[in-house]
Each structure stands twice: as structure tokens, then as C-alpha cells.
C-alpha positions as CSV (number, residue, x, y, z in Angstrom):
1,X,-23.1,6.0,18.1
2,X,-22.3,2.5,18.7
3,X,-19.4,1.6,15.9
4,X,-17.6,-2.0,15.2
5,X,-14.7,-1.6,13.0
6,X,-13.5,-5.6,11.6
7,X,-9.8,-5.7,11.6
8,X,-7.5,-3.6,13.2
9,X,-4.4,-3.3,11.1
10,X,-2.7,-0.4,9.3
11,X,-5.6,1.1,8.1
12,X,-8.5,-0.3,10.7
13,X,-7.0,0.7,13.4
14,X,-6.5,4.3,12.8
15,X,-10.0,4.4,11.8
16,X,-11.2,3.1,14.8
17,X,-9.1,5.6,17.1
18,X,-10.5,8.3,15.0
19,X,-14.3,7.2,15.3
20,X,-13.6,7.3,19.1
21,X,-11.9,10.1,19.0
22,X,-14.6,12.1,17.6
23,X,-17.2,11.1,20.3
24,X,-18.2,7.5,19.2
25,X,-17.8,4.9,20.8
26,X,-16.2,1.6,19.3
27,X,-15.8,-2.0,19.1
28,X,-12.6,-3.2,17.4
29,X,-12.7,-6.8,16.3
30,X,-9.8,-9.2,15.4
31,X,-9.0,-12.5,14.7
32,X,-5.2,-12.1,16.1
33,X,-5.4,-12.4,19.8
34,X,-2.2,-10.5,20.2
35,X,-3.1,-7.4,18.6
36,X,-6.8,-6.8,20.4
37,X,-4.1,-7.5,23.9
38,X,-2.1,-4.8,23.3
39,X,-5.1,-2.5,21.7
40,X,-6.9,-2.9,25.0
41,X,-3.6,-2.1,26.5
42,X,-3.5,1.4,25.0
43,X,-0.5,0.1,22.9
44,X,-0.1,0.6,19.1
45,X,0.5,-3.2,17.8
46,X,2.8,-1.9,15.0
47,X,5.2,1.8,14.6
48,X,5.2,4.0,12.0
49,X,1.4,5.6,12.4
50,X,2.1,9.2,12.6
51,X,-0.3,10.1,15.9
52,X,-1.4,6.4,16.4
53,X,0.3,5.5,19.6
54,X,-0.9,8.8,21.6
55,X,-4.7,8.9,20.2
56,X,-4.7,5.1,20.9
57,X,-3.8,5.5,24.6
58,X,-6.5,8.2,24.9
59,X,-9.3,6.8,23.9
60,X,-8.7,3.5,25.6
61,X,-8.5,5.3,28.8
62,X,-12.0,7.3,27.8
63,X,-13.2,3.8,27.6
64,X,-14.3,5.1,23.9
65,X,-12.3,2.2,22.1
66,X,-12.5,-2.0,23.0
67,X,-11.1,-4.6,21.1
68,X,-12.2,-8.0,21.0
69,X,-12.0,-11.7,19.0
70,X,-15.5,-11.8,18.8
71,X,-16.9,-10.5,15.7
72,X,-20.4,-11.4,15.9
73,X,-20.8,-9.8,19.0
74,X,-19.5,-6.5,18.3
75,X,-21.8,-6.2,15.1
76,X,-24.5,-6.7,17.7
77,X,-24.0,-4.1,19.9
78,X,-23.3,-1.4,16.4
79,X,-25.2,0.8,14.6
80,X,-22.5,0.8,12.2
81,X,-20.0,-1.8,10.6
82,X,-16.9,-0.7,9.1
83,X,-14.9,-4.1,7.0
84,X,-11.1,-3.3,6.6
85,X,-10.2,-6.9,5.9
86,X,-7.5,-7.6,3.4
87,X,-8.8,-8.9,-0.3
88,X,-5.8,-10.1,-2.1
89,X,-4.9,-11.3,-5.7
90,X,-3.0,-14.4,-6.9
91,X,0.0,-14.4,-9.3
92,X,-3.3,-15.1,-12.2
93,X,-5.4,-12.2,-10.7
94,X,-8.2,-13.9,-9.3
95,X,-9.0,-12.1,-5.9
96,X,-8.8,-14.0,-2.9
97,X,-12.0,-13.3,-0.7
98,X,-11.7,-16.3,1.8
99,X,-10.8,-13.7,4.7
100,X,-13.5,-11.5,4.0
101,X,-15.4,-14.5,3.2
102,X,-14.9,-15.5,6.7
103,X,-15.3,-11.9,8.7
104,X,-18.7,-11.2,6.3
105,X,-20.5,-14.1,7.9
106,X,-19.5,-13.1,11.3
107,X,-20.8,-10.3,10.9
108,X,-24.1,-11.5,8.8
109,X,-24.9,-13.6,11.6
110,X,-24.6,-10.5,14.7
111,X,-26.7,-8.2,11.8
112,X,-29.6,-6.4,13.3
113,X,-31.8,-4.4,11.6
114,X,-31.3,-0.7,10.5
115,X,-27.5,-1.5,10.8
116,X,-25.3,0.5,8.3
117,X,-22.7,-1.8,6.7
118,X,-19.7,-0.2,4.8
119,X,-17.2,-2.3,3.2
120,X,-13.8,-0.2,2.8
121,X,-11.1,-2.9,1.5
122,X,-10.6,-2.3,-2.5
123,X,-13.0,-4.7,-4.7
124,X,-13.3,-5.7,-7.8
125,X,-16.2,-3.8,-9.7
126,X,-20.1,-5.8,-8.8
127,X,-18.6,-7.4,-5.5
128,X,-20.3,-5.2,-2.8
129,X,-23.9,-5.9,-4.1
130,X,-23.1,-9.1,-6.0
131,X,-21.3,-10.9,-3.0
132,X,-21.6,-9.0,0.1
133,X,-25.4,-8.1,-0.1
134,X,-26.4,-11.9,-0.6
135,X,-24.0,-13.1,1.7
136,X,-25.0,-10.5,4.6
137,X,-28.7,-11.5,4.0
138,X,-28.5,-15.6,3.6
139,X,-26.4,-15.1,7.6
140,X,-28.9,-12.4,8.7
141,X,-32.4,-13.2,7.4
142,X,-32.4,-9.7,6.6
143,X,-32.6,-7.5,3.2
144,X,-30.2,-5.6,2.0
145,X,-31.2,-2.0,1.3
146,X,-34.7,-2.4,3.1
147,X,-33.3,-4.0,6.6
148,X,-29.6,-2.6,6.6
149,X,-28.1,0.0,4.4
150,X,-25.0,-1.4,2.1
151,X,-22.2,1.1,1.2
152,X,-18.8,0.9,-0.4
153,X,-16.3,3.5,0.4
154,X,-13.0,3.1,0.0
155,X,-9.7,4.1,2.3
156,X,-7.8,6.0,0.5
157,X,-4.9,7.0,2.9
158,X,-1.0,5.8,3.0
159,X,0.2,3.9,6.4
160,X,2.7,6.3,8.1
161,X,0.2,9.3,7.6
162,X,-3.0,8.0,7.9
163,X,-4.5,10.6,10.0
164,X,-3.4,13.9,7.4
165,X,-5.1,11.7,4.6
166,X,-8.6,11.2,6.3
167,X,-8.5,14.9,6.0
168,X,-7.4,15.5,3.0
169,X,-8.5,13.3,0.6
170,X,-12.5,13.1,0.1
171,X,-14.6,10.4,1.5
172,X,-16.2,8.2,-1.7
173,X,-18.7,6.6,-1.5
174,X,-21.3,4.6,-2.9
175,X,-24.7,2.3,-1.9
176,X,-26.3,-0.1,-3.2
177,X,-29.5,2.1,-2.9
178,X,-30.3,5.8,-2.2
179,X,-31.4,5.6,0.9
180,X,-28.2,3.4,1.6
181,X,-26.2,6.2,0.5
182,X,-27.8,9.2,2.4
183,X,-26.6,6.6,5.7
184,X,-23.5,6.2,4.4
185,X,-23.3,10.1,4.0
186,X,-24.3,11.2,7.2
187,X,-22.5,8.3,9.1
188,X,-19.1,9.5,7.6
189,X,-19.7,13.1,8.0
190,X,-20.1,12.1,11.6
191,X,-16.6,11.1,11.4
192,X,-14.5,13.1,9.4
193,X,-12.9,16.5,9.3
194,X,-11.8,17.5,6.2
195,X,-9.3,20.6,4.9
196,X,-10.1,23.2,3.0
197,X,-9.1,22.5,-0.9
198,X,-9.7,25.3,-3.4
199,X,-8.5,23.6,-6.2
200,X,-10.7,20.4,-6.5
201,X,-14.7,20.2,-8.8
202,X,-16.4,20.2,-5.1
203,X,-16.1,20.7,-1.7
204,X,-13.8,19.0,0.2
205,X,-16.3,16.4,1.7
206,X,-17.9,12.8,1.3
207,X,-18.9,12.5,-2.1
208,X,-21.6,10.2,-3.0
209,X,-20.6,8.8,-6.5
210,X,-24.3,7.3,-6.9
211,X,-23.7,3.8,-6.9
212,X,-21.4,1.1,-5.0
213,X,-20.4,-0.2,-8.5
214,X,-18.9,3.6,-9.5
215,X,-17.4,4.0,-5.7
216,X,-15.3,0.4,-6.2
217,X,-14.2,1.6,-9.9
218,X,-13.1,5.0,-8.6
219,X,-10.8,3.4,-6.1
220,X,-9.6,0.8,-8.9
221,X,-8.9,3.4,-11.3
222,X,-6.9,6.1,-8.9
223,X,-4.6,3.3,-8.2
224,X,-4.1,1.5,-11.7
225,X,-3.4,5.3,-13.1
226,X,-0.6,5.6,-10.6
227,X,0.8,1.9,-12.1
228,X,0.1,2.4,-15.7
229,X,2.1,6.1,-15.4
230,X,4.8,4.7,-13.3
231,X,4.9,2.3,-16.3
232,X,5.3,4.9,-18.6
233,X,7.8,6.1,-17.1
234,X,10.4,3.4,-16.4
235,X,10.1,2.7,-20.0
236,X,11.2,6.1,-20.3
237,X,14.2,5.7,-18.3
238,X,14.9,2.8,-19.8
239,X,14.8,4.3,-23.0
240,X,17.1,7.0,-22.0
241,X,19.8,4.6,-20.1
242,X,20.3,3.2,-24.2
243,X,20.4,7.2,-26.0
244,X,22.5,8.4,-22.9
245,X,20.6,11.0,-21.1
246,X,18.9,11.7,-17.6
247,X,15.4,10.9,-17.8
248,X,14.8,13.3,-14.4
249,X,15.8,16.4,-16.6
250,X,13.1,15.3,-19.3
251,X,10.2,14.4,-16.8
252,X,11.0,18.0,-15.4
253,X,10.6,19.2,-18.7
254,X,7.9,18.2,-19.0
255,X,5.7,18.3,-15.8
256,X,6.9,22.1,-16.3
257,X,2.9,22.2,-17.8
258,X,-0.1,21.4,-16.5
259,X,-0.7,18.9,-19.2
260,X,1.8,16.3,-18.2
261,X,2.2,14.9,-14.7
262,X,5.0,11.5,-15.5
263,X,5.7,10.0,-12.5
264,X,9.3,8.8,-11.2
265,X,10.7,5.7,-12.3
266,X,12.0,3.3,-9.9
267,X,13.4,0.0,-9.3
268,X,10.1,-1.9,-7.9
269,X,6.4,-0.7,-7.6
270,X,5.7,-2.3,-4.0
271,X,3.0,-1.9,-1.1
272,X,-0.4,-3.0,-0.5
273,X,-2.2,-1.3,-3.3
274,X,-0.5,-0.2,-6.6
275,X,0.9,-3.8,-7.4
276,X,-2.5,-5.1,-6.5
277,X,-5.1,-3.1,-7.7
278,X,-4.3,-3.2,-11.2
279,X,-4.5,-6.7,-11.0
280,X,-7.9,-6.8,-9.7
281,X,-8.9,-4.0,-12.5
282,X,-7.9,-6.8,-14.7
283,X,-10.0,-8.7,-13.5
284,X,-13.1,-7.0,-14.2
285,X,-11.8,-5.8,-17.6
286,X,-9.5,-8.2,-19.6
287,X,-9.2,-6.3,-22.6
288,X,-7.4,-3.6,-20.5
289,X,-3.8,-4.2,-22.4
290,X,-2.5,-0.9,-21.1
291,X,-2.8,-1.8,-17.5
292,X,-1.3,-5.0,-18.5
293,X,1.7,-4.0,-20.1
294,X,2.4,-1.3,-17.5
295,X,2.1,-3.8,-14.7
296,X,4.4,-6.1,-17.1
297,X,6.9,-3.1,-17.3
298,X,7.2,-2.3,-13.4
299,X,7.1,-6.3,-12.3
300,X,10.1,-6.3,-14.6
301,X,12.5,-3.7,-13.1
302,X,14.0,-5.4,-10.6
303,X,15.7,-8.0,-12.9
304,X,16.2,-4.6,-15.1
305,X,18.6,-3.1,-12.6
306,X,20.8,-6.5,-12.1
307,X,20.9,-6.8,-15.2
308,X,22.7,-3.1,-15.1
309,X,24.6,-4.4,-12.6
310,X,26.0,-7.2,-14.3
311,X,26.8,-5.0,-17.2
312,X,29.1,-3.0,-15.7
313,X,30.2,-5.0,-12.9
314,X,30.7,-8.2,-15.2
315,X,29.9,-12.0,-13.8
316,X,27.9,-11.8,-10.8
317,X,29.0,-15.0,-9.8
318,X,30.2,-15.3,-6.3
319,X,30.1,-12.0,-5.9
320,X,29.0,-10.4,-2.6
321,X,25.9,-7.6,-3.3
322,X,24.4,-5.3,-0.7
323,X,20.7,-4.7,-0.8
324,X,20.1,-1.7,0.6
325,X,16.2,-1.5,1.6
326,X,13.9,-4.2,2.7
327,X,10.8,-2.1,2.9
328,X,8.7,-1.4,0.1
329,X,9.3,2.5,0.5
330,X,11.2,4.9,2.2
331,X,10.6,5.0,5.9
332,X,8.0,3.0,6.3
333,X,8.3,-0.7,7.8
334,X,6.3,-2.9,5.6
335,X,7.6,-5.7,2.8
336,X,4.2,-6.0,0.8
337,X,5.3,-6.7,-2.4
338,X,8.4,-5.2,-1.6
339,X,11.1,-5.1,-4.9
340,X,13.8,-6.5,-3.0
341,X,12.4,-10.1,-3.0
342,X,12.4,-9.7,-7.0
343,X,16.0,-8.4,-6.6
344,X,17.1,-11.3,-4.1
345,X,16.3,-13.6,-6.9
346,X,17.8,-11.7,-9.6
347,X,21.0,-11.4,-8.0
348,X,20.9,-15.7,-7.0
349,X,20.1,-16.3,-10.5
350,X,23.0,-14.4,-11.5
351,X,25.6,-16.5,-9.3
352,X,25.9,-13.6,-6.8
353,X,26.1,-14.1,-2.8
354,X,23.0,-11.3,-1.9
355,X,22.9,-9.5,1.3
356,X,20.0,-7.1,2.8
357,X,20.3,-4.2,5.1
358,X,17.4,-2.0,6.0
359,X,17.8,0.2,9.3
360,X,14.1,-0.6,10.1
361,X,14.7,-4.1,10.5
362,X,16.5,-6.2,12.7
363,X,18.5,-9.1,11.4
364,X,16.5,-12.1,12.7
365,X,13.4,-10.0,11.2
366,X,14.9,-10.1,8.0
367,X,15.8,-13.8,8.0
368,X,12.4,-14.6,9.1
369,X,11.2,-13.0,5.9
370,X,13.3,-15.3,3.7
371,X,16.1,-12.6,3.6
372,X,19.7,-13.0,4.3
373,X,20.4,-10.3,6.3
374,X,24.1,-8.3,6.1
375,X,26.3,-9.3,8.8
376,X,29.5,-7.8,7.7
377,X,29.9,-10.1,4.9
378,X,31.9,-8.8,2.2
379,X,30.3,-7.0,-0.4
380,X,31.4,-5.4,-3.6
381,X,28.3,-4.2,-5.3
382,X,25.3,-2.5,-3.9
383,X,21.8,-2.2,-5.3
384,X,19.8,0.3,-3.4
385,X,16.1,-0.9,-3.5
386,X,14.1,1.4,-0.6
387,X,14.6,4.9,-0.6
388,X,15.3,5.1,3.0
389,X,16.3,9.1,4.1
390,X,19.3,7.3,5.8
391,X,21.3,6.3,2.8
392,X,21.7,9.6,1.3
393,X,24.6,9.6,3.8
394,X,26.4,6.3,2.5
395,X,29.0,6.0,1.2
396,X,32.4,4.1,0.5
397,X,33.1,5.1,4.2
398,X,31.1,2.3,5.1
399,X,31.5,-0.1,2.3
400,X,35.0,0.5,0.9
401,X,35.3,-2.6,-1.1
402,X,32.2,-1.4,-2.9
403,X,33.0,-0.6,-6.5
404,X,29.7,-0.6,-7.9
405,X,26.3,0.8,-7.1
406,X,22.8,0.7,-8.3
407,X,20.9,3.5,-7.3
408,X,17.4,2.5,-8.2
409,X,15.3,5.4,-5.8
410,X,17.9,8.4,-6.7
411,X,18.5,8.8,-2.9
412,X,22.7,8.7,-2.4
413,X,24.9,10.8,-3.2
414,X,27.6,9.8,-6.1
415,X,30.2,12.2,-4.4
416,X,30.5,9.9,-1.0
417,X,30.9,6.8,-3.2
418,X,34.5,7.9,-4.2
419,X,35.7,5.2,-6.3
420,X,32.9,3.0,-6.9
421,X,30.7,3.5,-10.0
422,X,27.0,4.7,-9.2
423,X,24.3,3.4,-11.6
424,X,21.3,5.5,-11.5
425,X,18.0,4.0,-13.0
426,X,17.4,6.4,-16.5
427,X,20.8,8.5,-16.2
428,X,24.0,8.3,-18.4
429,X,26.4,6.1,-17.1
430,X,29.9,6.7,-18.9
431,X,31.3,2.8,-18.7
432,X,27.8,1.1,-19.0
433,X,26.9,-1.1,-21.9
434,X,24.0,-0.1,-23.8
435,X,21.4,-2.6,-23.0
């Protein structure tokens, strides 16, 4: 089968490389000249994809994978068209579609018929047949659902472990038509391996969930659940930082049974998706004042754990603080929405001289990004943002004029940080002030 994946980044890429790699082969296009250079080099444009670089350099040299700039001509050499092109939201919520805007017609225009089309970037509920179908057919002369077959099926996979996901995690999908569907169906089982999982309503599998509409919901929902419960439980731990207890020890409690699953509070909800996606529910469904206050609650947390700061370490002003943790996560080298450009500001609008360290990132990268990276300046407080596996080992070893840390991922360890005061997000703290 002749496949064009649009946009090779995190996600794209990996799902091209595994298209080719099961036998297919595949057109990856790109509107960043640099990245289809080094993709038709055999070389991963970005690190971190666990398996990308080798399965990359394979199927170039099969000749199973090609990248290209031109969009229009890859959709006319495919039988299939996979979109992975980012769909953002502004501060307000309205979705920004101008990219996809832009790769839709591109591919409108190369459209032939009997072409399956599957959009896989998140959408608000209605866009796929409401925007996508219309648009597709006003650049191709062609109907939708008689001409082409229309899906939606959203990624569902982490960057860093991409490949695992695919298998994992089922394949939803939805059409805009049943006949759409039974494509979309076949075309991904094509595709896909998936493990064995006992414990789930069906088999392990693509799941057709009967309509693009309920495929776009599904993904909306998995990841506003994730927001509103992190929600949840940051107003927990803030609740306990004012009674005096460790809200870990209750959240064990309570996940103990299978009626409770409260996630972990933290200092910033970041990435690509779960600080998005609840947006774009909102979107669809204003009255929705859950999702609103929960993505109220975790936008707030940053300014939460300065304030902690300042409450125990008194006036901020002038005062050197470390921020440990550029990336959104642990491990991972990505700032999307990352909490330590909330905390950068918090700390500035406090009087305090901020700093940023992050092992993944060089200092120049981090001053491109608007960040003042740590050059050995002095520093007496620390707020650690990213739970990176590396600070579990730091300690007053390495910052010895350190006398206060806020530890808002529970990753390092009070005993190395002899003499400073750690501050851990929903846990007692014996000199704090009750907020």
C-alpha cells in the first residue's frame, strides 16, 4: 500500500516508520525543509523516541520511507492519508486550525478517488465532517464518503514511548460513514500489532466507535479526565498543606480500592495534550464548569508553590532561585506548556533573580526559549519543576547556599538537602505558614 503521512514530528514520524516497517511503503510530507533532510538521511530529527533512530535508518535504507516538502504530490501517489498536523488553542479556547487549514488543502487538491483520508490530531467535536469533509471536497471535486472514505482516529501514545503505546492502547476510530469506517478498520489493522489485554470490554484491537463525532469526543474526554482529576487532586494537597498532613498517604488510602483512582498532584500540568484538550472540550461544551475549574486549579499551581516559597523563605526580592526542570516531564525534552514558564514569572513578580537548569538542555537552548539559564549564579532557594530521574541525587553537595527547596514532583530526597528546608507540594512542613 501506497501511504502519505502529513507532518513528521513526535507523533508523525513514528507512525510513518511503523507503516514502513510493516511492509508499506510511505511518503512523509513536511513543510520544514530540515527535518525531511535529515529523514531522508536515515536520521531521527529530534532524541528521545524510544526505537525511532534504528527503525528510521532501516526503512530508509529498504527504500520503504521518503520524505518530501511536497504535500500535494505525495497524496497523489497514496491510497491512504494519515494528518498529524498540530491544532492548537488560544489563551480564550478558540482552536487554531490555520496549519491544518493549510496542509488540508494540500492535500484536497492531490485527492484522488477511492483515497482513505484519516485525520489523527485531537479536534473539537463536528470538525472532521463539518470542516474537513467540505474543505477536502471544494479542493478535490470529490465527495466525501462516496469518492474518498473520511475517518477520525486519534493518536493516543506519549512521545518517548511511542512505539509500546501503538500496541497497547486500542486504535479508535470513527467515519463519517459506514463504509468509511470498514476502510478505516481494515487500513489500521494493516498497521498495527496490538498486545494481549485481559482486562479491557473487548479485544485489544481497532475499535470502531460508529461515528467521527463519538471517535473526537472519546479522545477529548480521556484527556480532560486526566485534567479534571489531577485537579482534584492538587486541591487536595492543597487542602492538606493548611490541616498538616501528607496528601500521598491519603491518595494511597484511597486508590487502595478499585473505586477510587486520584491522581498525583504536582506543580504544573504541561505537554501537548492535557493542558490543551480540556480547552478545546470547552469549546464544544461551555457549560462544562468542572473542566473549567479543574483547568483553573492546575493553571494556578505554579504561582501556588512560590507562593510556598515565599512563605517560608520570606521576601523573594533579589534573591537568587534555582529552577530545577525546563521540560514539561521527567525525561523527556519538550517545553509545551511547560510549568516552569508560569514559575519564571512567579518568581520575577516576586523580586527574585530566577535561574533554570535542566540536564536535557544546553544553556544557549534555554536562553533561546526565553529562559535564563544557571551559570553558577548564586542561588539560595530551589523550586524543582520537572521530575527529572537525575535530581533524586541533589543535594546541598551541589547547592550549599541553598536553604530552601520546593519539591513540587516528589523526586529528591530531603536527607541530601542537609540544612536547607524541603517544601513538598501537599506534605506537612513544620516552619511553613499556613496558607
Amino acid at each position: 500500500m501506497q501511504i502519505c503521512v502529513v507532518a513528521l514530528g513526535k507523533i508523525g514520524l513514528p507512525l510513518a516508520v511503523q507503516f514502513a516497517a510493516k511492509g508499506h511503503h510511505v511518503i512523509g510530507a513536511d513543510v520544514d525543509e530540515h527535518v525531511v533532510h535529515l529523514v531522508n538521511e536515515g536520521v531521527e530529527p529530534f532524541p528521545g523516541e524510544a526505537g525511532l533512530a534504528e527503525r528510521l535508518k532501516s526503512v530508509v535504507a529498504e527504500g520503504r520511507l521518503l520524505a518530501t516538502t511536497d504535500t500535494t504530490a505525495a497524496v497523489m501517489q497514496a491510497e491512504a492519508v494519515v494528518l498529524v498536523v498540530p491544532v492548537y488553542v488560544d489563551a480564550g479556547g478558540t482552536p487554531d486550525f490555520g496549519w491544518m487549514d493549510t496542509a488540508t488543502q494540500a492535500v484536497a487538491r492531490g485527492l484522488r478517488p477511492g483515497t482513505l483520508v484519516s485525520y489523527e490530531t485531537t479536534l473539537p467535536v463536528g470538525t472532521t465532517r463539518g470542516r474537513w469533509a467540505p474543505m477536502l471536497e471544494q479542493g478535490s471535486g470529490l465527495t466525501a464518503g462516496r469518492d474518498f472514505a473520511l475517518v477520525f482516529s486519534p493518536e493516543r501514545v506519549l512521545t518517548g514511548r511511542v512505539f509500546a503505546d501503538l500496541r497497547r492502547y486500542p486504535k479508535l476510530l470513527g467515519g463519517i460513514d459506514a463504509a468509511s469506517a470498514r476502510r478505516g478498520v481494515e487500513f489500521y489493522e494493516s498497521l498495527l500489532d496490538f498486545d494481549v489485554r485481559d482486562e479491557l470490554p473487548r479485544p485489544n484491537g481497532v475499535w470502531d466507535l460508529g461515528s467521527a463525532e463519538a471517535a473526537e469526543f472519546a479522545k477529548l474526554a480521556e484527556t480532560t479526565y486526566r485534567d479534571v482529576n489531577i485537579g482534584l487532586a492538587n486541591q487536595f494537597a492543597r487542602f492538606a498543606d493548611r490541616i498538616g498532613i501528607d496528601v500521598d498517604l491519603v491518595i494511597d488510602a484511597c486508590n487502595s480500592q478499585p473505586y477510587s483512582r486520584i491522581h498525583r498532584p504536582g506543580i504544573a500540568v504541561g505537554g501537548h495534550c492535557i493542558p490543551v484538550y480540556p480547552r478545546m472540550y470547552l469549546w464544544n461544551d461551555s457549560d462544562a464548569t468542572v473542566v473549567r475549574e479543574a483547568r483553573a486549579t492546575n493553571a494556578s499551581m505554579p504561582e501556588y508553590a512560590v507562593r510556598r516559597l515565599a512563605e517560608v523563605y520570606g521576601d523573594l526580592t533579589g534573591a537568587g532561585v534555582l529552577v530545577l526542570g525546563a521540560a514539561y516531564r521527567g525525561g523527556v525534552k519538550e517545553t509545551a506548556f511547560s510549568g516552569v514558564f508560569p514559575v519564571v514569572e512567579a518568581l520575577r513578580s516576586r523580586g527574585a533573580e530566577p535561574y533554570v537548569s535542566d540536564p536535557l538542555y544546553r544553556a544557549d537552548e534555554l536562553s533561546a526559549l526565553g529562559l535564563p539559564p544557571h551559570n553558577g549564579q548564586t542561588a539560595t532557594a530551589a523550586v524543582v519543576q520537572a521530575d527529572h530521574g537525575e535530581y533524586r541525587e541533589l543535594g546541598s553537595d551541589q547547592f550549599p547556599q541553598v536553604r530552601v527547596v520546593v519539591d513540587g514532583r516528589r523526586i529528591t530526597d530531603p536527607d541530601r538537602w542537609a540544612g536547607a528546608e524541603v517544601i513538598v507540594l501537599g506534605a506537612p512542613s513544620p516552619t511553613a505558614q499556613r496558607a
